[in-house]
Every structure is written in C-alpha cells, then in structure tokens.
C-alpha positions as CSV (number, residue, x, y, z in Angstrom):
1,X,53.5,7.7,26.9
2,X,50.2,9.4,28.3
3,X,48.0,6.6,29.8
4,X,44.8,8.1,26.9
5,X,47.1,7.5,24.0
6,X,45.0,5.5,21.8
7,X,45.9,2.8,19.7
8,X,43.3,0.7,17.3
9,X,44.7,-3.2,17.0
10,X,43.8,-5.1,14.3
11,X,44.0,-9.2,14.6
12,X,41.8,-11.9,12.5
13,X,40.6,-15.4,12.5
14,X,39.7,-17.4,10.3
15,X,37.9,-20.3,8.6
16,X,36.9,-21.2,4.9
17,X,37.4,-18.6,2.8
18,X,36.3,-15.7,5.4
19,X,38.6,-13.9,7.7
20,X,37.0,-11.5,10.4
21,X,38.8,-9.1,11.2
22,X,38.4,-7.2,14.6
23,X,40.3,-4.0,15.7
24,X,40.0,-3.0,19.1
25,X,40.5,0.7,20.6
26,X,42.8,0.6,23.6
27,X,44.2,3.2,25.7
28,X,48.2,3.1,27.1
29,X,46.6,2.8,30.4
30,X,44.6,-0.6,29.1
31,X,41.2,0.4,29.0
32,X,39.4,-1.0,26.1
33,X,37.3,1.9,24.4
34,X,35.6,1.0,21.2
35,X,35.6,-2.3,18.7
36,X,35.2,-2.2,15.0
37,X,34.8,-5.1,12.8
38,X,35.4,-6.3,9.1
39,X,36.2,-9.4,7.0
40,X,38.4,-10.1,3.6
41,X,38.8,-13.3,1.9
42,X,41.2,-16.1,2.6
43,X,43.7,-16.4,0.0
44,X,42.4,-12.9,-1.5
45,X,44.0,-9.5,-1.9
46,X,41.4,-7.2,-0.3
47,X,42.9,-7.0,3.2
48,X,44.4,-3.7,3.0
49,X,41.0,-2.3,1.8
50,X,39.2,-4.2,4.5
51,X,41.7,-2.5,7.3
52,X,40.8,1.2,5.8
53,X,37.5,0.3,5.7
54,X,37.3,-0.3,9.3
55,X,39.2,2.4,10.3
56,X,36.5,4.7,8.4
57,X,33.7,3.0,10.1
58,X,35.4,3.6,13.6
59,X,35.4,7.4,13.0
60,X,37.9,8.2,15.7
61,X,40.0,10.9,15.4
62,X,41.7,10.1,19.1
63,X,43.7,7.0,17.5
64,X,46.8,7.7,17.2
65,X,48.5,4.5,15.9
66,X,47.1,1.4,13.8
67,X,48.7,-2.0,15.2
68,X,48.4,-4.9,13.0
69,X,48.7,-8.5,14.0
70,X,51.2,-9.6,11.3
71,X,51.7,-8.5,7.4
72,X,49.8,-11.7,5.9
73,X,46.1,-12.3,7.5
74,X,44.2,-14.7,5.5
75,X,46.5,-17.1,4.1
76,X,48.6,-14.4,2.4
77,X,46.2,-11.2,1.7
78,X,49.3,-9.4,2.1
79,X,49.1,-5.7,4.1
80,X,50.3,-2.9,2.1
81,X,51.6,-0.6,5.3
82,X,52.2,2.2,3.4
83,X,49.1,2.3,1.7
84,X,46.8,1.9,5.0
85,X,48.9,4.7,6.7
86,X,48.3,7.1,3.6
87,X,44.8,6.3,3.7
88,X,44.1,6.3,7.1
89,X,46.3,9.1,8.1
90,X,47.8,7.0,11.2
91,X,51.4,5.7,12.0
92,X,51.1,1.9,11.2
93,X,52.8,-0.6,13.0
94,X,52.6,-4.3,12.2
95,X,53.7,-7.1,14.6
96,X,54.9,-10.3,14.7
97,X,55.5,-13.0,16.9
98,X,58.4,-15.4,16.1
99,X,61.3,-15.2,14.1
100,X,61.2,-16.1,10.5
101,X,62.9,-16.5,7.1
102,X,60.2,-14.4,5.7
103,X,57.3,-15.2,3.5
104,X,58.4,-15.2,0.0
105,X,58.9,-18.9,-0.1
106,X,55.6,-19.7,1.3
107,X,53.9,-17.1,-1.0
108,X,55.4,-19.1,-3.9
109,X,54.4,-22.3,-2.4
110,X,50.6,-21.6,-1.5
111,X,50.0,-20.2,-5.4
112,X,49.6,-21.6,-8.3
113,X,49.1,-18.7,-10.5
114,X,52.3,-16.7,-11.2
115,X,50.3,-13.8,-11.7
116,X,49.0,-14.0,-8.5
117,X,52.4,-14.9,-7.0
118,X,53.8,-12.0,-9.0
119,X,51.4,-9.4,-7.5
120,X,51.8,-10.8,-3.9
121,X,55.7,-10.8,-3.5
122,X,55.6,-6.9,-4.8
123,X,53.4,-6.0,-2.3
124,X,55.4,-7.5,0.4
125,X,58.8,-6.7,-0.9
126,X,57.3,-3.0,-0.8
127,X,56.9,-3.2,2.8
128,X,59.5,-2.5,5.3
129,X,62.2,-4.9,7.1
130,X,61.2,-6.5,10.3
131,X,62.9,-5.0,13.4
132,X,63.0,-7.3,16.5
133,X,62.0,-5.3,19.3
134,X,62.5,-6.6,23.2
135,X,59.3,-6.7,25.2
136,X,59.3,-7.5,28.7
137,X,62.3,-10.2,28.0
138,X,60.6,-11.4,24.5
139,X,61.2,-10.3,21.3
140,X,58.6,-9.4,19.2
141,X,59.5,-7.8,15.3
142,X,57.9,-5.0,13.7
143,X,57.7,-3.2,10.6
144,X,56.9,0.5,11.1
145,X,55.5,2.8,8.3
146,X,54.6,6.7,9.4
147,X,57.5,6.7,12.6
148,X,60.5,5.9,12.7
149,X,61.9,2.5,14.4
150,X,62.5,3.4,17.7
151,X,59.1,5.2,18.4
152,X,58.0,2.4,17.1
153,X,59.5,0.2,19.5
154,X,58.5,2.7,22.0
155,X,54.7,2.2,20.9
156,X,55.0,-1.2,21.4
157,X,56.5,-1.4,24.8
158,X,53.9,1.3,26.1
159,X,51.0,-1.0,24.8
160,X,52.5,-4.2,26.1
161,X,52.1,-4.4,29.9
162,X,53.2,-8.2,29.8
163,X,54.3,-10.7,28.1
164,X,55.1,-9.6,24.6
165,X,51.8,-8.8,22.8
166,X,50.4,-5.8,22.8
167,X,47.3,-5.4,24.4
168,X,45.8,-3.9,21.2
169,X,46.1,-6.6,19.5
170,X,45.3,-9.2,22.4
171,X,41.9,-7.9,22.5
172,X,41.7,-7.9,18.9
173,X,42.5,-11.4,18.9
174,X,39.7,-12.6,21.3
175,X,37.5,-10.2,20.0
176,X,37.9,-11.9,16.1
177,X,38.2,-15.2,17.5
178,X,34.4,-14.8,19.5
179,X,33.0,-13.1,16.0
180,X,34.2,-15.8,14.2
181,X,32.6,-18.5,16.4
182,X,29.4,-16.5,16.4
183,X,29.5,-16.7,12.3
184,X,29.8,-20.7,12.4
C-alpha cells in the first residue's frame, strides 16, 4: 500500500451515559493528519449516526477506509457497517481484539426491554462474520463491508506496524481517552 493511503479510525471511551468518540486520520506511512470528534449515548442506539456524522464534519475526500474499534461502542450501541459505508461512501472495516462467542448473549443479558433487545440483535445479526486476521504474530478479527476479506486483511496489516492494533485506531483510542478526561 502507498505510504499517503489514508485511513480515519474510529475508537471511544466512555463514562456515564456519554461515549466520545474520536476518529483519527492516519496515513500507511503513520503520520497522523487530522482528528475529528463526536459522542452517542451509552446503552443508546445512535452510534452509527454519530460515526456518519463525524465523517461529514471531517470533510476529507483523501480517506480511503473507515476503521472502527469494535461493532458495540457504548455498552451495546451496536454499528450498522453497512449503513456507515452507504452513507459515508468508504470501505468500512471494524476490528476487534480477542476471540469471542459473540454478543448476542450479552445483548440479551444487559436489556430488559425485549423491544430493545429485539432491535439490537437485528442490527448485529445484519452485520458480517468476524474473520481472524494475523497481525505481526496476533490475531486480530474483522468484519469488512465495502471490500472483500482479504483486502481487508491487507488494510489491516498495512496500518499495523506492530503489535496488532492498527495505528488508526491506536490514536483514536488515546485521542478519546484524553477527550474524555478533559469532559470530567
């Protein structure tokens, strides 16, 4: 991959009933390049509107990939992939760290309302499988909606210098944890 490929990360942090969300603009060659920020509500549904929304705000037509820190920011304000990519016109790729069941059980543990459980477990049923992917001798898993799963693989390992997070969404990360403490 070209060393000015662009990709925006998007990671959160959270406390209460607020996540902030940050999304930080990174090039292949690791040079940050811009930061946008947002928030949706813990335990709410308006994460996948918060994600276009900062994607619109950003303005950047030199992104070429969205990378989101997981598929369930703010206890369970599940990601609709399919919907941010059709939206924002960008491949989206959504990453995760360890290797899990899933989250249907803990969806239907953490509500009480089966409405709300209802409407959650669509949304993520609708998203795509999780595909481990080996980075630098980890695995990480991704879910990829826009390109198919080996460029998406591919995406990953060009924004992961080391270690198995990619640097998108490491500087998300820090930059939603420091927005968050600056809130409190």
């Amino acid at each position: 991959m070209k060393a000015g490929v662009r990709a925006l990360g998007i990671a959160e942090s959270y406390s209460d009933d607020t996540s902030h969300l940050a999304g930080a603009v990174v090039r292949a060659s690791r040079v940050v390049d811009g930061f946008v920020f947002g928030t949706c509500a813990v335990g709410g549904s308006d994460a996948t509107d918060a994600v276009c929304g900062m994607v619109d705000r950003l303005d950047r037509e030199d992104v070429r990939y969205l990378l989101a820190a997981g598929i369930a920011p703010a206890w369970f304000n599940v990601l609709d992939l399919a919907a941010i990519a059709d939206r924002t016109d960008l491949p989206v790729v959504s990453v995760t760290f360890e290797s899990s069941p899933g989250l249907e059980g803990a969806i239907r543990e953490a509500f009480d309302d089966p409405e709300t459980v209802r409407d959650r477990l669509a949304t993520y049923r609708a998203q795509p499988e999780r595909r481990p992917v080996s980075v630098n001798g980890e695995t990480v898993y991704v879910r990829a909606v826009g390109l198919d799963d080996g460029e998406a693989a591919d995406v990953v390992r060009a924004f992961t210098p080391e270690g198995g997070r990619p640097e998108p969404l490491r500087v998300a990360r820090l930059a939603a944890r420091a927005r968050e403490s600056e809130r409190d």
